[in-house]
N, C-alpha and C positions, 0 to 999 in steps of 0.2 A: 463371414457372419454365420449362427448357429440357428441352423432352422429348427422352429421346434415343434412338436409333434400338436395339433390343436388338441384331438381329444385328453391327451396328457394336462393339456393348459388346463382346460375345462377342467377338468375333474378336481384339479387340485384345488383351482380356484372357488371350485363349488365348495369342498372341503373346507376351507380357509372362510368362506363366507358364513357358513355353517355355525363355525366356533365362532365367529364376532358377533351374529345374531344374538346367540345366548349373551356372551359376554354384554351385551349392548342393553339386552332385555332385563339382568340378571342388574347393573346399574340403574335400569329403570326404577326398577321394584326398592333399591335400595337409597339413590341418591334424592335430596329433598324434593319436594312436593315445586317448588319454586325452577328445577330445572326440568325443562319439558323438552321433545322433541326424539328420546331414545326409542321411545317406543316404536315411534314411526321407521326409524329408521330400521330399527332390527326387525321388522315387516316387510321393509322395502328389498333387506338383503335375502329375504326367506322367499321372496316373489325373485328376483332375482336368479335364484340355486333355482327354482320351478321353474323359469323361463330358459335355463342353462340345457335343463336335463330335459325338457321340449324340442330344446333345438337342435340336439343331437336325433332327437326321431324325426325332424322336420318332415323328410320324405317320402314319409308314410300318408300324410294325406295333406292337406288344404287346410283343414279344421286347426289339424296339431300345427302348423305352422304362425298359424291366424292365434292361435293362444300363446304358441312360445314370444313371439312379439310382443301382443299384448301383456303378458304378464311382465316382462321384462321392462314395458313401459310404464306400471303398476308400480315396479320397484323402483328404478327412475325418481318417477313422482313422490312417492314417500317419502324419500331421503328429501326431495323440495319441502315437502310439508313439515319435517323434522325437523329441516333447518330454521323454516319459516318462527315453529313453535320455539326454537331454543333462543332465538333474537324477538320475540315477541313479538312477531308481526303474524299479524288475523292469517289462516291458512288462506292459500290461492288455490280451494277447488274447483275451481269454476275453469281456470286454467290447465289445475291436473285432467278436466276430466276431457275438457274441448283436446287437448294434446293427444292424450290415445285413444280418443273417438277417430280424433282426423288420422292419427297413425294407421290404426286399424282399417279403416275405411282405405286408405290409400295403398297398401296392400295387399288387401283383400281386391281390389280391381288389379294391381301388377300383378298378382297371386292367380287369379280365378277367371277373369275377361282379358288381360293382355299380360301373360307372363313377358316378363322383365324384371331377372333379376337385380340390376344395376340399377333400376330406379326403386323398386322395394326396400334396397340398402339406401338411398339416396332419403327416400323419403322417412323412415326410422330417421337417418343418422340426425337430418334437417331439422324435423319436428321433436325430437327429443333434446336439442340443444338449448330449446326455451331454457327445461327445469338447469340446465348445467348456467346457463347465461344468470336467470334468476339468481340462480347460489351465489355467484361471483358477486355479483349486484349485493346480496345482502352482507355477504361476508363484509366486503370493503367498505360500507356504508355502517354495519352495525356492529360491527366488531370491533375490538379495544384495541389501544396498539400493545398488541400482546405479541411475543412468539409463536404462541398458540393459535392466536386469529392468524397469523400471516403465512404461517407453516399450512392449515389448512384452507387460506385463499389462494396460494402458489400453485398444491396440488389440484383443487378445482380449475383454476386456470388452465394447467394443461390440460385436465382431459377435456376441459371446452375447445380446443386447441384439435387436440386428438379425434375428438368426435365430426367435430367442423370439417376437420381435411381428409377423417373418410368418408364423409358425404361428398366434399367438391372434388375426389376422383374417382368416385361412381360414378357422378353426373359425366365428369369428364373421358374420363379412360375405360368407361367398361365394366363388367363385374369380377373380369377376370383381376385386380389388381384387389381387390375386395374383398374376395370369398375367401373366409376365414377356416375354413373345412380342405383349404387345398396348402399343400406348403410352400411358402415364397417367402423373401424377403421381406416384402411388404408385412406380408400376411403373419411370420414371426414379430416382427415389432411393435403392431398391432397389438395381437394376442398380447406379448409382453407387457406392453404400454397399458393397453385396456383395460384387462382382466384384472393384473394385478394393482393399479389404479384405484382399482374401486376398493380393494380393502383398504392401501394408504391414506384415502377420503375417509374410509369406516374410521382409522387411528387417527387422523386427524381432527374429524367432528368429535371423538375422545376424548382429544387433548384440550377441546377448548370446552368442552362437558366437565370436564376436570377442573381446570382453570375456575369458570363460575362457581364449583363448588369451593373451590378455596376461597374466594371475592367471600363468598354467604360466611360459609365458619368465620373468615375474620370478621365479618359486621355481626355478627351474632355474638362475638367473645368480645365485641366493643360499643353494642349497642344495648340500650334498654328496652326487652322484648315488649311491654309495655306501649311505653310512649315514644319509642326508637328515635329518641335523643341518645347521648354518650352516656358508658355509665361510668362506673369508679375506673375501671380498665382502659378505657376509651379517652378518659380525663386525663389520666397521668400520662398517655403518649403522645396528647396534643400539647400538653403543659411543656413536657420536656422539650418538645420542638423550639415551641414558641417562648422557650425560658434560653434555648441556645441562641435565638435570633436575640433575643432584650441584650444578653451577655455581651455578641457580636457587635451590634449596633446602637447600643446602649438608649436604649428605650424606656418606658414607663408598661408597664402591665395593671388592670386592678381585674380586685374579681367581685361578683356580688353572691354573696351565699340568699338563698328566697325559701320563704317555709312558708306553708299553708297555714295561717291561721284557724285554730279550733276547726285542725282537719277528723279530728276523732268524733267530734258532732254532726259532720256531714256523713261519717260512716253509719254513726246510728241513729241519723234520722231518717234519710233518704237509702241506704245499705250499701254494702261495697261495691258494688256495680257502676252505681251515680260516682261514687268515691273514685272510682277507677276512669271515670268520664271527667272528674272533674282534673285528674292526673293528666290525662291525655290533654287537656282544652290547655291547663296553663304550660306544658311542654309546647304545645303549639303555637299559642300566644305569643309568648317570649321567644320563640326561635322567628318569628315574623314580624318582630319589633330590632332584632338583631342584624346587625351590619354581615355582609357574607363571611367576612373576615374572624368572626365572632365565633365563640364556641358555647353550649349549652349541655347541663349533664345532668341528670337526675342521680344523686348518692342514694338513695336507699328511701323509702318511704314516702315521707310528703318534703322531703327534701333538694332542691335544684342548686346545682353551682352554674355561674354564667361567668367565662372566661372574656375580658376585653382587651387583645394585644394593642401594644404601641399607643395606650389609651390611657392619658392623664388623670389624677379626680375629678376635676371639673368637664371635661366631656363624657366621663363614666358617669356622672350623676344626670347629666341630660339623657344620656341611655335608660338612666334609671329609671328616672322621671315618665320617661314612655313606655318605660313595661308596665309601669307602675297604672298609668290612664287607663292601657290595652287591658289592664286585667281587671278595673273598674268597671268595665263598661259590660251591662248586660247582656248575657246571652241564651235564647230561651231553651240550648240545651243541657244547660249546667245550673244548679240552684248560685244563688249570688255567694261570691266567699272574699275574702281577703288574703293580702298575704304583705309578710313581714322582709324586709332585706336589708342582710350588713354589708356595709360595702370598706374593701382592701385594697388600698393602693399599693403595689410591689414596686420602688423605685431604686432598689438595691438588688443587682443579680445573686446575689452571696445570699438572702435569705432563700429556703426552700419552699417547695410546697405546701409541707408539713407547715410553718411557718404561718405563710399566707391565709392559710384556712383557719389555722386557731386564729387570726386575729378575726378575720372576716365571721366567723362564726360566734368570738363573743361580743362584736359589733351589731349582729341578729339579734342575741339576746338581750342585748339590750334594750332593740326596737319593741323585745317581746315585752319587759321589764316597760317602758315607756307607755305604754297603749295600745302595739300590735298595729298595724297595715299602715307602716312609716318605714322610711330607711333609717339607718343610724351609721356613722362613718367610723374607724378605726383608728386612731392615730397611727402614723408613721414607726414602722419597725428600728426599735432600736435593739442593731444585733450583738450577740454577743461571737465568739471567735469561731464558735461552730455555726453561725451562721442560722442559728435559731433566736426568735423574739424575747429579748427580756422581759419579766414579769414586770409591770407596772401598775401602778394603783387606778391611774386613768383609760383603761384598754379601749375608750367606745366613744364616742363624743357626739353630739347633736349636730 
């Protein structure tokens, strides 16, 4: 086996820590507001390199050695708080802090009243395996089944692993199997194991930093920043899904196109703000009158499509019928409004989406043309070879 030199290990690793900090920080500053936890961490790794380059002077005094620990358990703790913030759970100070109080304290007596080195490494390795036991906990409990979650609960795993079994063979065997300052066996695998562990933990919590950033861009490039319903982008990738299962399984689709009624007079009476309230209230509305199965989308304006897979006229109109109550019924923070809806039965996979909307959409108009805050229904697509609606005299019907 290849023994390897400690202070060589150190130094590199300190180096290597160095450049992920920035790296980590340097993400922080850039990646959205919504992912949290870099910061802490590239703190944790900078207290880390501090607690490194301490513990090379360890024995020069009591003081230095009492800080190289403590900061070391500083960094530790961060990387917990980091994790904590990137899965959004409330930070555990209370625990970072009870953790290097008791380290400290328990050291500082092996250290100053009863040297022993074997129980100073005992007690580090013991009480520091909270924050490593924690991580594991949340990884496997809040993280996706992703590559990225599993990739960085593996690595945390071992060094939970690692750190646990050089605590139970200090307690056990001594300091000699321990002392990371002397060259053995042990003590090269360690090093190996440990040191460079913690930067594969640093690219691994990367990889699942990274990960969330793609989840955000895609819900951002398919939702309405608004009223974070679907929008035109978000529409057509659910359509397509749920237009291969109708093909597959041969099912019934309809859709309901919804407009705000004399939504230009709530702009300028109440101003775009209330307008923008009252955008939000019926996205809401209607997404809480909808079956999970159901999809909902804001096109552009004061306009909503509402997607009903495997869903006939006559159970589409009882849908109807309840968004319809849901959006009648007062609410005291939105001024009272109406709204109008055409509804489109798709009972032929061969018509497009294209298709569907123009019928459903001059099925709206017509509710508009009628009186405005009623539905009005579409007759049935009669397609021609491309699979688009022929032009009819009758396009909308009561």
């Amino acid at each position: 086996m290849i023994l390897l030199d400690p202070t060589t290990v150190i130094f590199m690793a300190t180096l290597m820590a160095c450049a992920m900090s920035v790296v980590l920080y340097s993400a922080h500053l850039s990646f959205p507001k919504e992912i949290q936890g870099m910061r802490e961490w590239a703190a944790g790794l900078l207290f880390l390199v501090a607690g490194a380059v301490l513990f090379c002077m360890r024995d020069t005094s009591a003081i230095v050695s009492l800080a190289a620990n403590a900061s070391l358990t500083w960094g530790l703790g961060l990387t917990l708080i980091g994790t904590e913030k990137l899965y959004e759970v409330p930070p555990s100070w209370r625990i970072f802090h009870m953790v290097w109080i008791v380290t400290t304290l328990g050291i500082a007596y092996w250290r100053i009243i009863e040297p022993n080195f074997s129980a100073r490494v005992a007690v580090f390795s013991l009480t520091v395996l909270v924050f490593y036991v924690r991580q594991v906990f949340l990884i496997w409990k809040f993280g996706e089944p992703h590559f990225s979650s599993r990739f960085f609960g593996i690595l945390m795993s071992i060094q939970t692993v690692v750190v646990f079994t050089r605590g139970v063979i200090a307690l056990i065997f001594g300091g000699q199997y321990v002392d990371i300052t002397t060259v053995g066996a042990f003590q090269s695998l360690y090093l190996a194991v440990g040191h460079f562990m913690i930067l594969l933990l640093t690219v691994g919590f990367m990889t699942v930093c990274t990960r969330r950033l793609q989840i955000i861009l895609e819900r951002r490039s398919t939702l309405d920043p608004l009223t974070e319903v679907l929008n035109r982008r978000g529409f057509a990738d659910i359509y397509a899904k749920e237009h291969a299962l109708m093909r597959r399984e041969g099912t019934f689709m309809t859709m309901l196109n919804i407009d705000i009624d004399h939504f230009k007079q709530i702009n300028d009476s109440y101003g775009h703000a209330v307008g923008d309230r009252v955008l939000v209230d019926v996205a809401a509305v209607i997404s809480k009158a909808l079956r999970a199965s159901d999809h909902v989308a804001r096109f552009g304006g004061e306009e909503f499509v509402v997607l009903l897979p495997a869903t006939g006229l006559d159970r589409a109109l009882h849908i109807t019928e309840r968004i319809q109550a849901a959006l009648r019924t007062p609410r005291a923070d939105v001024p009272p409004y109406a709204v109008s809806f055409g509804v489109a039965c798709q009972t032929s996979a061969d018509e497009s989406l294209d298709g569907i909307l123009v019928r459903a959409d001059k099925a709206l108009y017509c509710a508009k043309e009628r009186g405005r805050d009623r539905y009005e229904i579409a007759p049935e697509a009669v397609l021609s070879r491309t699979g688009e609606p022929v032009r009819r005299q009758d396009q909308a019907r009561a």
